[in-house]
C-alpha positions in Angstrom: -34.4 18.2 1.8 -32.2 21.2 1.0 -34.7 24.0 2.7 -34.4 22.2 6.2 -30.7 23.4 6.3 -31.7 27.4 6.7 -34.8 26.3 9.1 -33.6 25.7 13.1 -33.9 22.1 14.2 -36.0 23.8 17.1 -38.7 25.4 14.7 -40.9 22.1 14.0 -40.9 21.0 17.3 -41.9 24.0 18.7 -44.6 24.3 16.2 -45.7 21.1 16.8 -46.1 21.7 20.6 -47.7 24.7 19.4 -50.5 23.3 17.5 -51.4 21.2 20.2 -51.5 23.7 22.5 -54.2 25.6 20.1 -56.3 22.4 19.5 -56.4 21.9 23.1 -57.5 25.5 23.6 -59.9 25.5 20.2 -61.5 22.6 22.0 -62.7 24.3 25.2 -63.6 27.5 23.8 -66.1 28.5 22.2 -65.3 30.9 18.8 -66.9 31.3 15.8 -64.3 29.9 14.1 -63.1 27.4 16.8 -63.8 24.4 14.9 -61.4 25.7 11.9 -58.8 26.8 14.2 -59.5 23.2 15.8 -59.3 21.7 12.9 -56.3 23.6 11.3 -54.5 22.7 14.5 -54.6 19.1 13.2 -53.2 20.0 9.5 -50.2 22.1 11.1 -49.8 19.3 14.1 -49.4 16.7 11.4 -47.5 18.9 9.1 -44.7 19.8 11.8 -44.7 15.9 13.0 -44.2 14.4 9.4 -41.0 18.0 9.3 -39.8 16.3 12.5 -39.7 13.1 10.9 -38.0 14.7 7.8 -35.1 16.9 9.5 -34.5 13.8 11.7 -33.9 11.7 8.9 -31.6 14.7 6.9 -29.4 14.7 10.1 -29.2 11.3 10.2 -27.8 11.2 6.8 -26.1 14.0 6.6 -24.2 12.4 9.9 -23.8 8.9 8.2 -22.6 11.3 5.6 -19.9 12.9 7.7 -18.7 9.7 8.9 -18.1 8.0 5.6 -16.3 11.3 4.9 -13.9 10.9 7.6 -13.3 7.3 6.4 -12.6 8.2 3.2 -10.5 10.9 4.2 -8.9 8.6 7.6 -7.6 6.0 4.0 -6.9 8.5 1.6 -4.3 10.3 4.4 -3.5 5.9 5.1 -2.7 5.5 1.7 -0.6 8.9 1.4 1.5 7.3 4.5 1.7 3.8 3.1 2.4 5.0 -0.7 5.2 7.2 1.2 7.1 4.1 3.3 6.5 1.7 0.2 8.4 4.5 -1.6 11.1 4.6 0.6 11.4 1.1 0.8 11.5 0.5 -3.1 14.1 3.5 -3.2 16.2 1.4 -0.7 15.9 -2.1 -2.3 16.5 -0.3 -5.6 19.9 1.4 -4.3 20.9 -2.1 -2.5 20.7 -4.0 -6.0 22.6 -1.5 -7.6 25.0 -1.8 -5.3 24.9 -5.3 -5.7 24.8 -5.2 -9.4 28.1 -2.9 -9.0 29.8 -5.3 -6.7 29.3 -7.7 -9.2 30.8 -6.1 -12.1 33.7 -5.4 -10.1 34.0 -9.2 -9.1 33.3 -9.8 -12.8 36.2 -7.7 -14.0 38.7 -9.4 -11.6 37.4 -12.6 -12.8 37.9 -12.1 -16.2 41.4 -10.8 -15.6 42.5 -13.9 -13.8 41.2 -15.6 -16.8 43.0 -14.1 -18.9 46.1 -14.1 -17.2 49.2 -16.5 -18.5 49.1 -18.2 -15.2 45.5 -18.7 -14.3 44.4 -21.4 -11.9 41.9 -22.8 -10.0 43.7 -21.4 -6.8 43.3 -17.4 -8.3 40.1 -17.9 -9.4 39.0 -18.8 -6.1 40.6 -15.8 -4.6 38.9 -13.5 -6.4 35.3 -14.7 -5.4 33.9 -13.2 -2.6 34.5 -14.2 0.9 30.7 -15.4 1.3 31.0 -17.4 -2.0 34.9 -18.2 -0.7 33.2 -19.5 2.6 30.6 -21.8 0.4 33.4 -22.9 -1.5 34.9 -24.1 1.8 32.0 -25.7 3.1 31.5 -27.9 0.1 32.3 -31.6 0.9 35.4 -33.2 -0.7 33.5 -35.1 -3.7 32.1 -31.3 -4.4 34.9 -29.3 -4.4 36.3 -31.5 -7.1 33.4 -31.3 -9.2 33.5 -27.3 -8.7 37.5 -27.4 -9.4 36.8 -29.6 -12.4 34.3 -27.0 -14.2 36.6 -24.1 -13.1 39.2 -25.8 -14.5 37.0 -26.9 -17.6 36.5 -22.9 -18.0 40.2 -22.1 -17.4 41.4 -24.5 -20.3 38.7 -23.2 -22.4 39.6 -19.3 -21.5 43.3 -20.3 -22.7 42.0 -21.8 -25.8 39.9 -18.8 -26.8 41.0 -15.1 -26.8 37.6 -13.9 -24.7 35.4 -15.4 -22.4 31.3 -14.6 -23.8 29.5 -12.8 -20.7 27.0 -15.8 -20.7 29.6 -18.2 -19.7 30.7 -16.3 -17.3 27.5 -16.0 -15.4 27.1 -19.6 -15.9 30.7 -19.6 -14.3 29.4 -17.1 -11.2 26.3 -18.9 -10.5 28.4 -22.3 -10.5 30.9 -21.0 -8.1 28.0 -19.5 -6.2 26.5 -22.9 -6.0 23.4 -22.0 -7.9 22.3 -24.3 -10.2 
């Protein structure tokens, strides 16, 4: 009800209490016209009763209204702050596997020049892993160090036999020595 947002929530209640007052008045006095001001009375008491009804009801929705606003608003400024950290947080992953990625390239390089070294061995193939994979190296038990020396030095008699190592073998190589399977 667009009009009952320029009329004063005051106006219908007043008129109300107004009407009554008249068909109280039109009852007891005696007018010519007393028994259509009585009867008017009734039309503008019911009138301004059914507006109260009506103005209550826009106010209650236009207040459920409001509210579901500020929801909306209360997860859109959530989202903004959530979108923001989930940002920051893919942005630091992203520059953490990078880094990794690097550090791997750079393990990759030394690897590949032990390999093709004249004097490659199990022993400088091991040096050059890192000291976490150096550590699981240690930790293996005796049966699977010798499995893990005997592919290394599967690889290393295989790198001597051919003039370059393919980049597939050698991540099979790096996950081996890892101790992923």
């Amino acid at each position: 009800m667009f009009i009952l947002n320029f009329i004063p929530g005051w106006f219908f209640p007043a008129l109300a209490i107004i009407a009554l007052l008249v068909f109280l008045i039109s009852r007891y006095i005696k007018l010519a016209q007393a028994q259509l001001v009585h009867y008017l009375s009734i039309v503008v008491f019911s009138l301004s009763l059914f507006m109260c009804g009506a103005n209550w009801n826009n106010d209650h929705w236009l207040e459920k209204l409001r509210a579901e606003t500020a929801k909306v608003e209360q997860a859109v400024k959530d989202q903004q702050i959530a979108n923001l950290q989930l940002d920051a947080e893919r942005k630091e992953k992203l520059t953490s596997i990078q880094q990794a990625t690097q550090r791997e390239r750079e393990l990759n390089k030394k690897f590949i020049e032990v390999l093709k070294s004249k004097d490659a061995t199990v022993q400088n193939i091991l040096a050059t892993l890192s000291k976490a994979e150096q550590d699981k190296y240690a930790a293996l038990n005796a049966k699977d160090k010798a499995a893990a020396d005997k592919k290394l030095q599967d690889v290393l008699d295989n790198a001597k036999a051919c003039p370059t190592v393919p980049e597939l073998y050698l991540e099979k190589l790096n996950n081996t020595a890892k101790g992923v399977k």
